[in-house]
N, C-alpha and C positions, 0 to 999 in steps of 0.2 A: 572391607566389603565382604558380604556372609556371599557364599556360592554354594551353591545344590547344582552337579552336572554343566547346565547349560545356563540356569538361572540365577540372577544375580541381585542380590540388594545390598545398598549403600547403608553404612552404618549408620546409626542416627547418631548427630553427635549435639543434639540440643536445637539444629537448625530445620527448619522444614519437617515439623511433622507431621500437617498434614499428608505430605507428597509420602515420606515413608511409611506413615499409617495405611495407606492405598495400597503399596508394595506388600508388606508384611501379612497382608491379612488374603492377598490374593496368592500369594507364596504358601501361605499355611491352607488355602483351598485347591492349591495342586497338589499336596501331599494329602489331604481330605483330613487334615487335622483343624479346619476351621468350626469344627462344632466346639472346639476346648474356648474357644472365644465366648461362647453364650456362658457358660458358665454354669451350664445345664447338662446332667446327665441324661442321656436318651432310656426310656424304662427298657428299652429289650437289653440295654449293654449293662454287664456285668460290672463290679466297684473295682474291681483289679484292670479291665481291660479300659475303664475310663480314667483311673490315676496313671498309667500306660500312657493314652492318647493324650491326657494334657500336661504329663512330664515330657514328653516327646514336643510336644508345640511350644512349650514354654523353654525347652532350649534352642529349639531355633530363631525365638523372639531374641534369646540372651545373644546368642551368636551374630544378631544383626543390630547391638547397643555396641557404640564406644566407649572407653572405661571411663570416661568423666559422668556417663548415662549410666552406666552397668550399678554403679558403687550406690547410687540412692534406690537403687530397686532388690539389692540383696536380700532381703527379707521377705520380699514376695513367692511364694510356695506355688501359687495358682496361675492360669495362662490369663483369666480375668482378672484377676484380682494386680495382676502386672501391668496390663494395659489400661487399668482404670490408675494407677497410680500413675503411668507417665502420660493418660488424657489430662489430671486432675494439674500436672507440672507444665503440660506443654501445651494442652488444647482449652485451658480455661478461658471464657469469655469474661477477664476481666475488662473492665474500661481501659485501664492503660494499653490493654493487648491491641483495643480494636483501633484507640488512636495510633498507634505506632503504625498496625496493616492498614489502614486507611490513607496515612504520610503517605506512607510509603507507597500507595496505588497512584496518588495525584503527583507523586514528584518523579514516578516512572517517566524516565525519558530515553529514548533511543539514540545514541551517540553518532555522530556522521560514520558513514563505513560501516556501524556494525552489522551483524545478521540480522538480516528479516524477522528468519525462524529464531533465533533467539530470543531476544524481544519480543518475540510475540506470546514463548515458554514463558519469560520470567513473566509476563505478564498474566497469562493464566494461572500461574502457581502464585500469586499473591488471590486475583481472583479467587482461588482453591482457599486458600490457607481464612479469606473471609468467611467462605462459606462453611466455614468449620466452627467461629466462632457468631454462628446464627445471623450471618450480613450477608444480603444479597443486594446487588441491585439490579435495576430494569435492564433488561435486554439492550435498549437504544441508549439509554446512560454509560453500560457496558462499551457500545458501539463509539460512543463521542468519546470518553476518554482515551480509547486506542486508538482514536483520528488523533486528539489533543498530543499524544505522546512522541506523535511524529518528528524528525527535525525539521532544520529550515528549508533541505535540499528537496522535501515532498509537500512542500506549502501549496507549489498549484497543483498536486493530486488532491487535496485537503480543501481547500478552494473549488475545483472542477465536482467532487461525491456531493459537498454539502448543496452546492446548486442545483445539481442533477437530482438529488432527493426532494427539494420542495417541500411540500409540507406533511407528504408521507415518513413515518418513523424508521428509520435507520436501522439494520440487525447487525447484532454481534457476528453474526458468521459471514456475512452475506461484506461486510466491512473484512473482517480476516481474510477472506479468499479473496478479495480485490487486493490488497496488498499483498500479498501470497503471490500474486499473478502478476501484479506490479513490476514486485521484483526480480519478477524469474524474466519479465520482458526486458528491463533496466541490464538485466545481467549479460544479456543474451543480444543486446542490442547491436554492440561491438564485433558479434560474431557474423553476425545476420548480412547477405547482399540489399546492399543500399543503395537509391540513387538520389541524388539532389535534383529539382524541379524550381528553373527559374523563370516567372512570369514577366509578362509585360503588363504591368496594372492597366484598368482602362475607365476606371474611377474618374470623374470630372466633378467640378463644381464650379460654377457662372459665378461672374462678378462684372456688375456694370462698371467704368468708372473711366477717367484719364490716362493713360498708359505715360507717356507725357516722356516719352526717352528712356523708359526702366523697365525693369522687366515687371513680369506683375507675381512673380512665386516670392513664396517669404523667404527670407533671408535666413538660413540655417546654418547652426552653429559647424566650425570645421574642423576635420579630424583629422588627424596626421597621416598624409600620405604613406600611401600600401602600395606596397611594391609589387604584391602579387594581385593587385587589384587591376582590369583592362576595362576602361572605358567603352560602353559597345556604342557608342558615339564617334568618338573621335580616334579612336583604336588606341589611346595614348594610356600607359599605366598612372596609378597612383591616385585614380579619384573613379566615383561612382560617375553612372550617365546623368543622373538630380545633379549631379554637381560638378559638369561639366561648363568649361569657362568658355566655351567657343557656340555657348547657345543662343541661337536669332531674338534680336533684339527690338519690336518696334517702333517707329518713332511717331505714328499718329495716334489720335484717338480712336478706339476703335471698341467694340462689347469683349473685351478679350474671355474666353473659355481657358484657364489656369488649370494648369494639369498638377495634381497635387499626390499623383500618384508616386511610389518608388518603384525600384527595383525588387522585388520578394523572392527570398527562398523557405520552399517548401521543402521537408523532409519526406518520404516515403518510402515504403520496406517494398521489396521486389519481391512479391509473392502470390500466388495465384491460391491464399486463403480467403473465402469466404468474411473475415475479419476487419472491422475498421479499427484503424489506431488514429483518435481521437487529439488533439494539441490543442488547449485555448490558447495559444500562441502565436499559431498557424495563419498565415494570409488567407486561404483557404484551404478547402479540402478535395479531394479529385478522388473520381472514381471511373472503370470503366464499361458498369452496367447502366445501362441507361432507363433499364426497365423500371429499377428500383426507386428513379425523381420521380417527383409529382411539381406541379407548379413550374413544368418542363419548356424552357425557352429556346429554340435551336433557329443555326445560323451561324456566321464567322464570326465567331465571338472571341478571337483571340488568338493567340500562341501559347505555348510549353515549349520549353526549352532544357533537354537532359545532361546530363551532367557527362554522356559522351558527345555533346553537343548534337544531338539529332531533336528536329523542330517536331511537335505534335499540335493540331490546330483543335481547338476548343470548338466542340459543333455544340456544344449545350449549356445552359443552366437551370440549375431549378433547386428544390430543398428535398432531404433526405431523412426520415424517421429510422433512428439508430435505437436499439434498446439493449443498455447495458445487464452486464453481469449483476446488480444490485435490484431489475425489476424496475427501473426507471426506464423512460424513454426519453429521448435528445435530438430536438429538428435541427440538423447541419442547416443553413443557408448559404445562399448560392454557391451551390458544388459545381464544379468544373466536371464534364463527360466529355 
């Protein structure tokens, strides 16, 4: 690695030149030795004081080559005449180059665990290294491939952007700073005061028919008793209240109303930020401004139940216009107040 004081550039050792080419040339612009690059003597500078300034740049181009780099540029006398010979080795746009960086863009994948910000570097430095050899592409193609590259464990953030966009065109940055942010939430999540919010659904659906001695809910598949699980039915462990065996059973005919609801838990962060966090996962959503619904239904319309078990009664519903970091906007329905 070449060092000047505080400043430091990686040797090039045939890998990434674009990235180094950036380094090298902004290095030789803080010592004001980047005029040796044009290859141009300026008419007021003297023939002495310009073989000076691009002997001078031309060894600190050498000082930033590894010897497997250094040994094919020996002959080179000029600070131009050095950089066109290792552009001509390492930046040519031949075909095989742009299929190799082009692989190499679409087979970019992010490995589970690894960094955000890393992946998202290697990702612009192939980006970079295209636009060296005259390939660009669209902003929103930019955009899709750094969704695509995601793993499996960010399929519903990948899922949630692409339907929130519609048929408006996706940015590259506007896409990086939602995962950027993503992950700093992802990160940060664990740290965060939490509380769990569990509802009592109040979801119905009619069904005419014979009850005839049975009950009338479907018959659902059954999971192995949990022992930390308490019936709020029968106060007995090891089964949900849906799936509680001591439930009234009729024995006439009668319009029965089948309650098809569950039990839900809802996540939510304890915080008095202005911010929604968004689940399509979520049974629903709760908030406690009320100003903010439109399409506003009020009345007992339920319980909240907290996870120090203290009850909160649902006085509202209505829908909610949320508009993300992306410039999209997203109608919650029916939000709990």
């Amino acid at each position: 690695m070449a060092e000047d004081g505080k400043t430091r550039v990686e040797k090039f050792d045939g890998q990434d030149f674009g990235w180094w080419k950036m380094q090298i040339e902004d290095l030789l612009c803080q010592k004001d030795l980047d005029q040796a690059l044009t290859g141009k003597k300026p008419e007021k500078m003297g023939d002495a004081e310009w073989a000076a300034l691009d002997r001078k740049a031309l060894s600190v181009i050498r000082f930033a080559l590894a010897k497997n780099v250094a040994f094919n540029i020996v002959k080179e006398t000029t600070t131009c005449g050095l950089m066109k010979v290792l552009s001509n080795m390492y930046e040519k746009p031949s075909a095989s180059n742009k299929v190799f960086l082009i692989r190499q863009l679409v087979n970019t994948r992010m490995r589970e665990g690894m960094s955000v910000t890393s992946h998202i570097n290697e990702f612009n430095t192939i980006l970079s290294r295209l636009l060296s050899v005259d390939i660009k592409f669209e902003d929103e193609v930019q955009a899709l491939l750094l969704l695509s590259s995601l793993p499996e464990s960010w399929s519903g953030t990948v899922t949630a952007i692409s339907g929130s966009a519609g048929t408006s065109k996706l940015t590259f940055e506007g896409i990086r700073d939602f995962i950027l942010g993503e992950d700093i939430r992802r990160r940060s999540s664990g740290e965060s005061s939490s509380a769990l919010l569990s509802t009592e659904g109040r979801g119905r659906r009619t069904e005419r028919g014979k009850a005839r001695g049975r009950s009338k809910s479907r018959k659902r598949s059954q999971s192995k008793p949990r022992k930390d699980i308490q019936c709020w039915k029968c106060k007995e462990t090891g089964h949900f209240r849906n799936q509680c065996p001591n439930q009234t059973v009729g024995n006439r005919e009668v319009n029965a109303a089948t309650d098809d609801s569950e039990d839900a838990l809802v996540c939510c962060v304890e915080t008095s930020a202005e911010s929604w966090i968004l689940d399509s996962g979520a049974s629903f959503h709760a908030t406690y401004n009320m100003k903010m619904v439109k399409n506003l239904r009020t009345g007992k319309l339920g319980r909240v139940r907290l996870a120090d078990h203290r009850t909160l009664d649902i006085t509202g519903i209505g829908d909610v216009d949320v508009k993300t970091s992306l410039g999209t906007t997203w109608t919650l329905k029916d939000v709990r107040v």
